[in-house]
C-alpha positions in Angstrom: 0.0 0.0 0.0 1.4 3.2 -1.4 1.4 6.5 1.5 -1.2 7.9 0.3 -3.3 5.2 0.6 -2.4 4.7 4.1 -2.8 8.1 4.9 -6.1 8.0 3.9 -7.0 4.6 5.9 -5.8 6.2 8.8 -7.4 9.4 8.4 -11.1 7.9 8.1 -10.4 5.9 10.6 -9.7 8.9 12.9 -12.4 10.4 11.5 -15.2 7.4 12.5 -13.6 7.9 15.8 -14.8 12.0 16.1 -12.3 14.1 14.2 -13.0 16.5 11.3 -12.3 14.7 7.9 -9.1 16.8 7.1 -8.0 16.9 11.0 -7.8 13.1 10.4 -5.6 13.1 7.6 -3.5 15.8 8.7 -2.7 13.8 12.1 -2.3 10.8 9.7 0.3 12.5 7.6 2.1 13.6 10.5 2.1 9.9 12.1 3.9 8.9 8.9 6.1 11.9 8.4 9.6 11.2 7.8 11.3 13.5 9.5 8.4 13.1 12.3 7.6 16.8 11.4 6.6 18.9 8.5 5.7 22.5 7.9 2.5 24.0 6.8 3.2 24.0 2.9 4.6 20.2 2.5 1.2 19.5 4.5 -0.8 21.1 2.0 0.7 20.4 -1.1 0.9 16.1 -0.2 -3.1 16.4 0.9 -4.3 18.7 -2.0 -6.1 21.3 0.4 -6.6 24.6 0.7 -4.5 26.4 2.8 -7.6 27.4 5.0 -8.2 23.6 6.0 -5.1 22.6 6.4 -5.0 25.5 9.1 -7.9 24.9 10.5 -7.3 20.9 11.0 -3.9 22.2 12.3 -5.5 24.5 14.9 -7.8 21.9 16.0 -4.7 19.3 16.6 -3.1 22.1 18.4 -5.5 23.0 20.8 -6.8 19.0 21.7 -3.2 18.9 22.1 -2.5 16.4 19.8 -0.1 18.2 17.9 2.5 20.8 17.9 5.3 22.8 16.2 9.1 23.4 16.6 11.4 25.8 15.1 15.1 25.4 13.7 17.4 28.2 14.3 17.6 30.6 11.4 14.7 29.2 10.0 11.7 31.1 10.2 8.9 28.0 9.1 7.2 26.0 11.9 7.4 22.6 11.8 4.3 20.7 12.8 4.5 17.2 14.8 2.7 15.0 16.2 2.8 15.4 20.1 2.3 12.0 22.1 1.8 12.9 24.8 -0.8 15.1 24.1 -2.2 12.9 22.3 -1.7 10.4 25.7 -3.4 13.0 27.8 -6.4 13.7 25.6 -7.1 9.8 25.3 -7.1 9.9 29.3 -9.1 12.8 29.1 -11.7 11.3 26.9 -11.6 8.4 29.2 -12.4 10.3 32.2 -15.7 12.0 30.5 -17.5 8.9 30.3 -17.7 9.3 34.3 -19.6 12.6 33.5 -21.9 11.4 30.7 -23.2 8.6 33.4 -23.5 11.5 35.8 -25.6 13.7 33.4 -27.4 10.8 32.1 -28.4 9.8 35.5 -29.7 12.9 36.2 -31.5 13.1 33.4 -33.5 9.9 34.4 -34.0 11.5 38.1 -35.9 14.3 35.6 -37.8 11.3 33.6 -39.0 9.6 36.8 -42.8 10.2 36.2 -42.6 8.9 32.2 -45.0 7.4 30.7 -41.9 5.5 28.3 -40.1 2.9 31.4 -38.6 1.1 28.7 -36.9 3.8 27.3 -35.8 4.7 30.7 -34.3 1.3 31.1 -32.2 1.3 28.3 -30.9 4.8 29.5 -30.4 3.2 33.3 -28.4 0.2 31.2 -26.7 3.2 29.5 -25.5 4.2 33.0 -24.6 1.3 34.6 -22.5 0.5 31.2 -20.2 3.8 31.7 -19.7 3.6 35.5 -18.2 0.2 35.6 -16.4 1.1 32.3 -15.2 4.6 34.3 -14.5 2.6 37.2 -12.6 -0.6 35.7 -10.6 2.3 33.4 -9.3 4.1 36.1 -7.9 0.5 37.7 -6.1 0.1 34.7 -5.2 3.8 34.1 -3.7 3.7 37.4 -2.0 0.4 36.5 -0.4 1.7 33.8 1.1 4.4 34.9 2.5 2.5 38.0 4.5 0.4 35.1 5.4 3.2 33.6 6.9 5.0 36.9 8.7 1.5 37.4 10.6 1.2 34.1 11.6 4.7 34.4 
């Protein structure tokens, strides 16, 4: 499979998981770059967008914290990279929500408690339960995790 190709693959597949179509492929580029950086023009010119969407994917990356840019001496171009961990703390992040969706849901079904519609309630109750043990048995293994890591340092 030519880079392109792969590019592509890899940038639907980030976008099925919530990013913007071009954000997508501009991460995916920038997993593949060799060097593991590129400015804002060879970006643009490998992708075939405009120079507005390749900034706004860029801005996007930037502020979820999934990418971002060095410098050389006496060159005046940024250089844009993918930044791990960014990207490490943003999949925490996202982890750590689903403990506040169960929250909200659950108050919305304190709201629903008079419906006419229990079965609809009970999925959303099954919706709830479903995120709290997943928020619960994700933090174990968050925690986990980052005990090996502190180890192998």
């Amino acid at each position: 499979m030519d880079k392109k190709q792969r590019i592509e693959n890899l940038g639907i597949f980030f976008e099925k998981v919530g990013h913007p179509p071009m954000a997508g492929r501009v991460f995916a580029f920038l997993l593949l770059a060799e060097p593991p950086h590129a400015d804002f023009y060879t970006i643009q010119e490998f992708l075939s967008a405009s120079k507005s969407s390749i900034s706004n994917a860029l801005n996007m990356l930037i502020r979820e914290g999934m990418v971002d840019y060095i410098t050389f001496s006496g060159d005046r171009k940024r250089y844009f990279r993918v930044n791990a961990s960014g990207w490490l703390d943003a999949t925490k992040d996202k982890i750590r929500r689903s403990s506040q969706v169960s929250h909200l849901i659950e108050e919305v079904l304190n709201e629903r408690s008079d419906t006419d519609y229990p079965a609809f309630n009970k999925d959303l109750r099954l919706m709830v339960d479903f995120l709290s043990f997943f928020s619960e048995e994700m933090e174990r293994l968050t925690d986990r995790w980052e005990e090996q890591q502190r180890q192998k340092e």
